[in-house]
N, C-alpha and C positions, 0 to 999 in steps of 0.2 A: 504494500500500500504506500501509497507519497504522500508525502506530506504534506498538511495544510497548506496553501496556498490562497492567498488575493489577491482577486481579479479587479480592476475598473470596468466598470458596467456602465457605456457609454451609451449607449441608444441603445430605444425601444425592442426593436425586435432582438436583440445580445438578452433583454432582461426576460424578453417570452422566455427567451430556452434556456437561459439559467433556470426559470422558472418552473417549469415545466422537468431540467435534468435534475434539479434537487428534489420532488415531487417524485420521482421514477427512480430515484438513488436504488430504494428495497427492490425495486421490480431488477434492477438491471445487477444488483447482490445477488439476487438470487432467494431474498426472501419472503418477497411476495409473489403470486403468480397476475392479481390484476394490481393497478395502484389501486389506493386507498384502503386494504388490509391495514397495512403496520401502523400498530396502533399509535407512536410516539411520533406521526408527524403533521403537518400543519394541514395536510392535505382533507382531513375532516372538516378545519375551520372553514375551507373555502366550497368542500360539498356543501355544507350546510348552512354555505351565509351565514354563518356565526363571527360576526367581528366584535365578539366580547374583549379576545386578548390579541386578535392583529388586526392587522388596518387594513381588510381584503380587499376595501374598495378601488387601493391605489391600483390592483393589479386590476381586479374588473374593469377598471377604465381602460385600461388596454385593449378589450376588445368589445366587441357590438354588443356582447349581452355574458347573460351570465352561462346559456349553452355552447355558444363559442368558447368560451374559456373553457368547460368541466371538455367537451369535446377538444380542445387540445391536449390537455392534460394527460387526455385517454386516445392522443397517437401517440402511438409509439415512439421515442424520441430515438433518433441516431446519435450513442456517446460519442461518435466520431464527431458528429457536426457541432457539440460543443467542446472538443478537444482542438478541433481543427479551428476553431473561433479566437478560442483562447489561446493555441498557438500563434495565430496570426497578429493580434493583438499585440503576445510578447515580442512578433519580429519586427514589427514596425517601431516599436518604441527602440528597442537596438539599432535601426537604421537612423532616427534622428539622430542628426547632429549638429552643432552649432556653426555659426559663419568663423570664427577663427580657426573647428577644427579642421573645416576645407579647407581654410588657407595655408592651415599648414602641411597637409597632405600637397598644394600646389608648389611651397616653397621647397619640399623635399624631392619633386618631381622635376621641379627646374633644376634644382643641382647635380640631380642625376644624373640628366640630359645634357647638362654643359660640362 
C-alpha cells in the first residue's frame, strides 16, 4: 500500500472522480461487492440526503439532480482514470519552471556552443 498522499483538487470534474474513487475505495479493496455496503463510509450520508454531519449539498450541486449523482457513484469508476489524473497533475507541476531557470538553462547552452 502507498502512502498517504495530497492531491490539489483543481476543477470540477478532478472533484467528480475523487468523488466518486473514495466512494468505490471498498468496492475496488475488495470489500464490498456493490458500493454502499461498508458500513464506515460517507456514502450513506449522500444515499440518504442526510446532511446532518457533511455538507452533501456542495457535491449535489455538481450535478443536475440528486439521481445523476447516486447514478454516478454506481458507474463503475476506472482506478486508472484517477491514477492517470493525478499523475498528470504531478507532471505538470514538475514541468513548471520559473523565467530565470530558463535563462539559465540558455546561459549554459550558449557556453556550450561557443
Amino acid at each position: 500500500q502507498e502512502r498517504y498522499k495530497s492531491e490539489p483538487v483543481e476543477d470540477i470534474e478532478y472533484l467528480k472522480i475523487v468523488f466518486r474513487y473514495i466512494h468505490q475505495n471498498p468496492l475496488h479493496a475488495g470489500i464490498e461487492k456493490v458500493p454502499g455496503v461498508y458500513p464506515w463510509s460517507s456514502y450513506h450520508d449522500y444515499a440518504n440526503q442526510d446532511d446532518s454531519f457533511i455538507d452533501i449539498e456542495r457535491i449535489f450541486d455538481l450535478f443536475q439532480n440528486y439521481q445523476e449523482c447516486m447514478t454516478y457513484l454506481h458507474t463503475l469508476s476506472d482506478k486508472m482514470e484517477y491514477l492517470t489524473r493525478m499523475r498528470w497533475k504531478s507532471f505538470r507541476r514538475k514541468l513548471t519552471v520559473n523565467h530565470q531557470q530558463i535563462f539559465n538553462v540558455w546561459d549554459s547552452l550558449k557556453e556550450i556552443s561557443t
